[in-house]
C-alpha positions as CSV (number, residue, x, y, z in Angstrom):
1,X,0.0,0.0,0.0
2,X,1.6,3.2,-0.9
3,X,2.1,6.3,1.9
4,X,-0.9,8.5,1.7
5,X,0.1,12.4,2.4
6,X,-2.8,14.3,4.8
7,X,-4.7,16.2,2.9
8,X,-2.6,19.8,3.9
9,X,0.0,18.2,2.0
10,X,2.0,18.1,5.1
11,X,4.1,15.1,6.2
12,X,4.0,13.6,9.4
13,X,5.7,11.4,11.5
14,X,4.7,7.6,12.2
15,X,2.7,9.2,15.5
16,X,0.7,11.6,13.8
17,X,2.3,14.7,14.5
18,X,2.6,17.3,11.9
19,X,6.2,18.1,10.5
20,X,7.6,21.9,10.9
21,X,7.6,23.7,7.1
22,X,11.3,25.7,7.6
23,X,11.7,28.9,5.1
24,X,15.1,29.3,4.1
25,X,15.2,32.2,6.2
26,X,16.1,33.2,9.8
27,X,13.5,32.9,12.6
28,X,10.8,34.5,12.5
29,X,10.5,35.8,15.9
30,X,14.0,37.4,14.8
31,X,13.2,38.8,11.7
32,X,13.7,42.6,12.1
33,X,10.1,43.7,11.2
34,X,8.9,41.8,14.0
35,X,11.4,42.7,16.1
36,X,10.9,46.5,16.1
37,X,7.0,45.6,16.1
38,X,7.1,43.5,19.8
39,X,9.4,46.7,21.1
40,X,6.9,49.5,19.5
41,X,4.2,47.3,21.1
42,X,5.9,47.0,24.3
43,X,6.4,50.8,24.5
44,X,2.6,51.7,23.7
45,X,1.3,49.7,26.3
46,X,2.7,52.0,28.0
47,X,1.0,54.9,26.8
48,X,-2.5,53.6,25.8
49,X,-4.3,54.0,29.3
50,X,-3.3,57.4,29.7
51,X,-3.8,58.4,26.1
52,X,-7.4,56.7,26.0
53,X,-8.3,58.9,29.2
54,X,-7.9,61.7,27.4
55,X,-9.9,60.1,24.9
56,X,-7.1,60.0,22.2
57,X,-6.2,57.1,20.0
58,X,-2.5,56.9,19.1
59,X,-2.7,58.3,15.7
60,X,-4.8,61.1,17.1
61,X,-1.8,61.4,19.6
62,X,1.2,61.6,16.9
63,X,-1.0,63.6,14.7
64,X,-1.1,66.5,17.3
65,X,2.4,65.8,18.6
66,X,3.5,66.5,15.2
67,X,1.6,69.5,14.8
68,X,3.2,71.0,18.0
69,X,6.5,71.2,15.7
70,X,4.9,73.5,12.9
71,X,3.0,76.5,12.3
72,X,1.1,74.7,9.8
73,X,1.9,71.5,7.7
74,X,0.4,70.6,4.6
75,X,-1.8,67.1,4.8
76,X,0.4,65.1,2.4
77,X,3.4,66.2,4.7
78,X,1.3,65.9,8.0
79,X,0.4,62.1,6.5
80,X,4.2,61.3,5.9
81,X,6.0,62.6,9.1
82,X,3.0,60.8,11.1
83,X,3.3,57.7,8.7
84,X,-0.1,57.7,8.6
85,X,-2.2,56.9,5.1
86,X,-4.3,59.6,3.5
87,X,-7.8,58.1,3.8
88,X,-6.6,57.2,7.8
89,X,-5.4,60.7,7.8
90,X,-8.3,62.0,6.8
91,X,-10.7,60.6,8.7
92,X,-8.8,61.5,11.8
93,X,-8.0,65.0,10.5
94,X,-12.3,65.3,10.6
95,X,-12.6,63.6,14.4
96,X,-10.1,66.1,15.1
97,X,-11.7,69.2,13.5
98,X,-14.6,68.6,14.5
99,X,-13.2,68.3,18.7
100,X,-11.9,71.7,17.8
101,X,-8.6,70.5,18.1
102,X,-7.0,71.2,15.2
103,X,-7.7,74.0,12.3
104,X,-8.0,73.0,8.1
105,X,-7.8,75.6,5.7
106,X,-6.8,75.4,2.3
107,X,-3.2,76.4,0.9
108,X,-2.8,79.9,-0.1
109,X,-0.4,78.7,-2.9
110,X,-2.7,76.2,-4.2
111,X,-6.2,76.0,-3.5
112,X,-6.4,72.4,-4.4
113,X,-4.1,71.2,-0.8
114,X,-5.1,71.8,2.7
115,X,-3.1,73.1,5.6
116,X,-3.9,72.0,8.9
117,X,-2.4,73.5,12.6
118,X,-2.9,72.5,16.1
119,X,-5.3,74.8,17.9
120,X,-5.5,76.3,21.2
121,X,-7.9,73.8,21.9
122,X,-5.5,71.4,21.2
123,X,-2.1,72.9,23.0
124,X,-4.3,72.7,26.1
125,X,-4.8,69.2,25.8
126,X,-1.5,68.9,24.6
127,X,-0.6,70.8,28.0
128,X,-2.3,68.3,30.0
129,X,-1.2,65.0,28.6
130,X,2.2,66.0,28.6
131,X,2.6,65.5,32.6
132,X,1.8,62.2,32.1
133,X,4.0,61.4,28.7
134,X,7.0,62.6,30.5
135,X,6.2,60.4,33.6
136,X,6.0,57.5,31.3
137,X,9.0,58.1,29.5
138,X,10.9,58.7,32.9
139,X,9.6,55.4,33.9
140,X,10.9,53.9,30.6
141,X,14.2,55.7,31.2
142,X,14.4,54.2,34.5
143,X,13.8,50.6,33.4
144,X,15.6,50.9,30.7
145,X,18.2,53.0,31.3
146,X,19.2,56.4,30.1
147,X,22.0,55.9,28.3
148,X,21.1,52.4,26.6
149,X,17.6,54.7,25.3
150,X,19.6,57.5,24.3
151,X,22.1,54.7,22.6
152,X,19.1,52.7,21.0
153,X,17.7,55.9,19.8
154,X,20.7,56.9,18.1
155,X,21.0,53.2,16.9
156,X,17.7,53.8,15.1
157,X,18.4,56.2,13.8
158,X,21.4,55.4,11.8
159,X,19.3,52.5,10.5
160,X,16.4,54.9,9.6
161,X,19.2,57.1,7.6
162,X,21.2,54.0,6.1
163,X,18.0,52.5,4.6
164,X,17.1,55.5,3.4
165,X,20.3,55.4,2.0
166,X,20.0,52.0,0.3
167,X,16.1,53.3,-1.0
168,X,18.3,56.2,-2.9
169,X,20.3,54.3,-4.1
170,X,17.2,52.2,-6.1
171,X,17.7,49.1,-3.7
172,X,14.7,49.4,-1.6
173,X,11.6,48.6,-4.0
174,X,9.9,46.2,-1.7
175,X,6.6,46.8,0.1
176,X,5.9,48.7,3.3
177,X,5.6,45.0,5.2
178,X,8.3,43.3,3.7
């Protein structure tokens, strides 16, 4: 009688358990990607609960953050330096807008782009979550430790610049996820 293969197409040893697939590729818990997304995870847990009672979600958090930096920002630069996509964007941008906590008006230059800035609506909320950022951040400081935070931030940030690099350079074609 001749082996019959389950019907996954997976093989399996004589007591029925399933043989591992291996990708000619490293780990997956150590690929980079997920790497950086377990330690961006680990740090927003951090944040959430105090973000959420202030009744902010964390785009609606880096969206303001970032306005705090400008005057005004056009919404395809706002979407980029809060690596956010333009139909996200824009549905927070009206959420916003519509808390009074930011201000849209179209470009002088060109009529056909919008300009947003954070309002005083939104400094004072800025105002009053900050307390509690900073205490976060000092308690991430503490665990951590300043100078291994100060070293891992300057550590991504060479590899934000040297990929950037390498996407110059016409290397860096593949997809946002890959």
């Amino acid at each position: 009688m001749a082996d019959k293969k389950p019907p996954n197409g997976s093989r399996s040893d004589p007591g029925g358990a399933p043989e591992l697939r291996r990708a000619p590729m490293r780990e997956f818990s150590r690929s980079l990607p997920m790497s950086l997304l377990r330690a961006r995870e680990a740090v927003m847990r951090q944040f959430r609960p105090s973000l959420r009672s202030y009744g902010l979600t964390e785009q609606q958090w880096r969206i303001l953050r970032a306005l705090t930096t400008v005057d005004t920002i056009e919404v395809t630069e706002l979407a980029r330096v809060a690596f956010l996509l333009g139909p996200s964007l824009s549905r927070i941008l009206r959420d916003l807008e519509a808390r009074e906590l930011i201000e849209r008006r179209t470009a002088e230059a060109d009529l056909r782009r919008g300009v947003v800035s954070i309002s005083p609506k939104g400094l004072k909320l800025i105002e009053a979550v900050a307390p509690n950022s900073e205490a976060i951040y000092a308690e991430i400081t503490h665990r951590y430790g300043a100078r291994k935070l100060g070293e891992l931030q300057d550590m991504l940030a060479e590899l934000e610049h040297s990929l950037a690099a390498m996407e110059l350079a016409g290397e860096g074609d593949a997809g946002p996820d890959e």
